[in-house]
Backbone as numpy.savetxt, mean C-alpha at the origin, in Angstrom:
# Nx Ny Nz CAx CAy CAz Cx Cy Cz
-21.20 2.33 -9.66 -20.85 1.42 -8.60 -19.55 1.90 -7.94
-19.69 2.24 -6.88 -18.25 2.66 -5.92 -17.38 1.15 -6.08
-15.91 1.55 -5.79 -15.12 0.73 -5.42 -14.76 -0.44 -4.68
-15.40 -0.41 -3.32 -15.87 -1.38 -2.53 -16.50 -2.40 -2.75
-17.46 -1.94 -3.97 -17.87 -2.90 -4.21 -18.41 -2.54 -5.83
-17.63 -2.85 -6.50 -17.39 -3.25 -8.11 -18.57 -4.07 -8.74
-19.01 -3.80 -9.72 -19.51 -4.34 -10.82 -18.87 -5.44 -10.88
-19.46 -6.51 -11.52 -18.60 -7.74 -12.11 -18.07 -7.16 -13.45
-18.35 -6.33 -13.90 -17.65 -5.96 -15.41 -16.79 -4.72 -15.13
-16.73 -4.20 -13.77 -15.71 -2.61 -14.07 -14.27 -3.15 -14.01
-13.89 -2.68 -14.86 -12.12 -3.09 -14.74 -11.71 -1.46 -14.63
-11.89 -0.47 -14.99 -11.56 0.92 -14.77 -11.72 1.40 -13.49
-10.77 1.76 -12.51 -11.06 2.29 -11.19 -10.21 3.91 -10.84
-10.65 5.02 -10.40 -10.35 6.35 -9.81 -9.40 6.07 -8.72
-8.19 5.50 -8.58 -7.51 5.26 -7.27 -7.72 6.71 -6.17
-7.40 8.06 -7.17 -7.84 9.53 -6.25 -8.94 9.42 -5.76
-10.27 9.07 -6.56 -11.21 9.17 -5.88 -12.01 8.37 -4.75
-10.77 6.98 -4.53 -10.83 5.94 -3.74 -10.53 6.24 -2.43
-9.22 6.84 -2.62 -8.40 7.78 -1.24 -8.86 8.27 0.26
-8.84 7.65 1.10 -9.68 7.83 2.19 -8.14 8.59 3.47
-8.11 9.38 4.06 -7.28 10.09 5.04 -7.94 9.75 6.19
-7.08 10.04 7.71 -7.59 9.56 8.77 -6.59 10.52 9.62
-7.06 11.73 10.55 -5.88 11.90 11.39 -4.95 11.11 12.33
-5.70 10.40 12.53 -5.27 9.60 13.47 -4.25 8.38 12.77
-4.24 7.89 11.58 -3.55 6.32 11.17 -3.56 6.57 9.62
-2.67 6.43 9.27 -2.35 5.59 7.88 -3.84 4.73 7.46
-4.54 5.30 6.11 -5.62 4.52 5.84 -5.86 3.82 4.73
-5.72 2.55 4.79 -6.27 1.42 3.46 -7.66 1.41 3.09
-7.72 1.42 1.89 -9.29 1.60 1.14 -8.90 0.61 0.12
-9.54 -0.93 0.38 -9.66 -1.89 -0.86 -10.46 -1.02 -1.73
-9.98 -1.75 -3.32 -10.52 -1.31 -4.49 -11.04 -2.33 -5.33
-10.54 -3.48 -5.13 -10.87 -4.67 -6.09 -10.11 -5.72 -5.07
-10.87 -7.23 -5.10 -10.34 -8.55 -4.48 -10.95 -9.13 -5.63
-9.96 -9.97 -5.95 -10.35 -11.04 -7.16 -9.43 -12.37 -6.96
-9.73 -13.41 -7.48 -9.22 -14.95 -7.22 -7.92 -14.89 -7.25
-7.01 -13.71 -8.38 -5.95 -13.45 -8.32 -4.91 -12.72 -7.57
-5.32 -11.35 -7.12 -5.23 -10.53 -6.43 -5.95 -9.54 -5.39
-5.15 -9.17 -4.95 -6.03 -7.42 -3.85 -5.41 -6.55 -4.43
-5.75 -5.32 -4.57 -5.65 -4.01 -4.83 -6.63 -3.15 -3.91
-5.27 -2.03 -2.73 -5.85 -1.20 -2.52 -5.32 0.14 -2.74
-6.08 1.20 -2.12 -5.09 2.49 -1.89 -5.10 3.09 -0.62
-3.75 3.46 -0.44 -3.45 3.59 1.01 -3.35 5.57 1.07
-3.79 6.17 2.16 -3.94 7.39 2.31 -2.74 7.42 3.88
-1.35 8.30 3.41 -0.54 8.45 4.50 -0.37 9.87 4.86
-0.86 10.66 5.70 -0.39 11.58 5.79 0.81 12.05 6.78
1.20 12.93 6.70 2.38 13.43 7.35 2.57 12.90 9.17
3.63 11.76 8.85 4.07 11.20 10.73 3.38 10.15 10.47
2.75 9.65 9.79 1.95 8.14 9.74 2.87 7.35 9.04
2.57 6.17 9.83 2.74 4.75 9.00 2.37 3.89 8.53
2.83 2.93 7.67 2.41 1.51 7.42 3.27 1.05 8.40
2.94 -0.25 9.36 3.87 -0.75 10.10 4.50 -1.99 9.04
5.73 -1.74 9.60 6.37 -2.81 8.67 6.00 -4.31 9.07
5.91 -5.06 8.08 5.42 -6.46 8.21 5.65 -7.24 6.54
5.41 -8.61 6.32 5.85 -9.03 5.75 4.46 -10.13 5.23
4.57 -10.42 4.00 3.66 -11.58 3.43 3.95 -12.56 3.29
3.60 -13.71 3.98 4.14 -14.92 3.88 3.80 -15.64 2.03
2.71 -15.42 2.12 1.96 -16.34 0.44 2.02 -15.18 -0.64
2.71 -14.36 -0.66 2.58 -13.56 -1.78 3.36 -12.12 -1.74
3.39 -11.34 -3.11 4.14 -10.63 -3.61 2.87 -9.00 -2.92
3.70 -8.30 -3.05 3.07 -7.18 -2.51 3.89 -6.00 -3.39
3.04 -5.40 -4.43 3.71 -4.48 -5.31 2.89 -2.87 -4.81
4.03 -1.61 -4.73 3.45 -0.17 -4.45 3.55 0.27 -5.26
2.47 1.28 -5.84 2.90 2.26 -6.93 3.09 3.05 -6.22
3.78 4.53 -6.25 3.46 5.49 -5.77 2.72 6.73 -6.43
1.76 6.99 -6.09 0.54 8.36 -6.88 1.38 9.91 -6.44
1.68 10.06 -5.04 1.71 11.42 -4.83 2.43 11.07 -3.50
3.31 12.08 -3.31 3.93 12.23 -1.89 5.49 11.18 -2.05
6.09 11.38 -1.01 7.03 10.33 -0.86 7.25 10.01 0.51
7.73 8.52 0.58 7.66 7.71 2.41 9.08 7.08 2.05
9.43 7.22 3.75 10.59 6.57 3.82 10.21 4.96 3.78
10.52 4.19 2.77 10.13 2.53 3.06 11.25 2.23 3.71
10.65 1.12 4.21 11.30 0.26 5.05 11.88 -1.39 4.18
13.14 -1.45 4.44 13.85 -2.44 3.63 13.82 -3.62 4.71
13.60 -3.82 6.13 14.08 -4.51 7.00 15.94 -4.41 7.03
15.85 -4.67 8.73 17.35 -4.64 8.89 17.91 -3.26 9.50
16.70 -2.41 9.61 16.94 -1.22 9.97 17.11 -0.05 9.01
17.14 -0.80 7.59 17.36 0.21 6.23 15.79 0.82 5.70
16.21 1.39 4.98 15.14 3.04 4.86 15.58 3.43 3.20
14.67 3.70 2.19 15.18 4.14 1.42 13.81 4.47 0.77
14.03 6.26 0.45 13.05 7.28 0.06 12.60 6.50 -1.28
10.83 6.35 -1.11 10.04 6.16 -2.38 9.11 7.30 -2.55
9.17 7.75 -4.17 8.79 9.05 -4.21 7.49 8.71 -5.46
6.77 9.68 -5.69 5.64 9.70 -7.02 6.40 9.23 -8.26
5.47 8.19 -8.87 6.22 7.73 -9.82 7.40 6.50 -9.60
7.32 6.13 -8.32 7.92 4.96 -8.57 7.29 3.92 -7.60
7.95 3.06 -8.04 7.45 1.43 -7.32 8.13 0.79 -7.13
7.80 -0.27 -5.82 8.36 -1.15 -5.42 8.18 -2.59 -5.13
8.62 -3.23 -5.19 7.91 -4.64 -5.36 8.68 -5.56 -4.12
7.82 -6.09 -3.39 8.57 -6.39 -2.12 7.80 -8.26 -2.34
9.04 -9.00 -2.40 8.66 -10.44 -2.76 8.09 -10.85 -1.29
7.46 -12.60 -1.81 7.38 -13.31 0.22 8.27 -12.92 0.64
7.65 -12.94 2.17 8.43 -13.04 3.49 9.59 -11.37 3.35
9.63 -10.36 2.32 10.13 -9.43 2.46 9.85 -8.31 3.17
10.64 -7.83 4.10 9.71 -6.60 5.17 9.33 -5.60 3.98
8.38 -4.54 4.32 8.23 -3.60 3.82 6.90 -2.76 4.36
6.82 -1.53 4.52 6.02 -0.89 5.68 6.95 0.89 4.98
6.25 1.62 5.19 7.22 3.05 5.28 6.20 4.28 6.66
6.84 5.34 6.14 6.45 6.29 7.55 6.73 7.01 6.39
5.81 8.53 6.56 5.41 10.11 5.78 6.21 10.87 7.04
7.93 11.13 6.33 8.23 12.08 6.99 8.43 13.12 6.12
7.58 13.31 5.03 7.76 14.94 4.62 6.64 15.81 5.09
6.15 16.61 4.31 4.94 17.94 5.08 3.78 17.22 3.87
3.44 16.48 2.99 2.68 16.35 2.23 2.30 14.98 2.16
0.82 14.67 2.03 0.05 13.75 2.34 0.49 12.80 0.89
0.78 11.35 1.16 1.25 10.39 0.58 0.44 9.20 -0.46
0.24 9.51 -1.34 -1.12 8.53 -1.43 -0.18 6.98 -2.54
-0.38 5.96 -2.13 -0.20 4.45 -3.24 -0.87 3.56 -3.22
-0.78 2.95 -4.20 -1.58 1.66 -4.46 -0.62 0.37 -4.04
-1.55 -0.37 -3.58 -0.61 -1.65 -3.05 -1.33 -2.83 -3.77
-0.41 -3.39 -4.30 -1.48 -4.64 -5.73 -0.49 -5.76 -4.79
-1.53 -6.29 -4.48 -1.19 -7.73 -4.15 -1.29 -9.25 -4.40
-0.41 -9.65 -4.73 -0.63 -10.96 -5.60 -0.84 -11.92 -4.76
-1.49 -13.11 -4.70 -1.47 -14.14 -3.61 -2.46 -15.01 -3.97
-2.28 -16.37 -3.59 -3.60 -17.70 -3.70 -4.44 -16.69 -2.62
-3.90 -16.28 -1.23 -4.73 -15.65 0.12 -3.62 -14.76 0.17
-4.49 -13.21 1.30 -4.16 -12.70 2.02 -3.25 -12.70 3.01
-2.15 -12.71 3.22 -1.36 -12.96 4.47 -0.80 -11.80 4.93
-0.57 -11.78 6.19 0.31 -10.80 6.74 0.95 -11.05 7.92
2.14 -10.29 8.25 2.66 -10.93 9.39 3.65 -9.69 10.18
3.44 -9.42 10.96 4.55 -8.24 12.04 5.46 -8.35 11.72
6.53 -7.22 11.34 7.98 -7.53 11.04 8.93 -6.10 11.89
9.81 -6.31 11.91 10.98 -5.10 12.55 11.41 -4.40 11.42
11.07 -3.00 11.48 11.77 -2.20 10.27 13.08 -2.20 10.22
């Protein structure tokens, strides 16, 4: 069963082999939606972004797999997230980054929430 659409029993998922690229945009590939959370993985390659924006109903956690992006703190602040680390951006916290190195960026974004929210924010 692909990712998209899960077994009721797979709890084991390939985030690499989830990974979808796009020349054109920064690309999200859900992996799992459940009563508790979303989990996807995001494919950034080099000059792309996440636009920064913010969750009103919930926590929005990144791992990072490969690559590193400048995130976005809001306020105009910027601070390099690299493979191997994470970030956890509470409600209503901006967070969004841009791939300004030469190598394609790949993370998981686990999102906690009753719902989905999202909302435009200023990096």
């Amino acid at each position: 069963m692909n990712a998209a659409n899960p077994s009721p029993s797979q709890r084991i998922f390939d985030s690499e082999a989830c990974v979808r690229f796009s020349d054109e945009k920064a690309t999200v590939t859900e992996i799992i939606v459940t009563a508790h959370s979303s989990i996807a993985v995001w494919g950034v390659r080099p000059g792309q972004q996440v636009p920064a924006h913010t969750h009103p109903d919930g926590q929005d956690t990144w791992v990072m797999i490969r690559g590193e992006l400048s995130y976005y703190l809001g306020n105009g602040q910027r601070k390099t997230i690299r493979a191997g680390q994470l970030d956890v951006a509470a409600s209503d916290q901006v967070h969004g980054a841009l791939n300004e190195g030469s190598e394609d960026a790949v993370f998981l974004s686990i999102y906690s929430a009753p719902k989905l929210g999202w909302a435009a924010a200023v990096p």
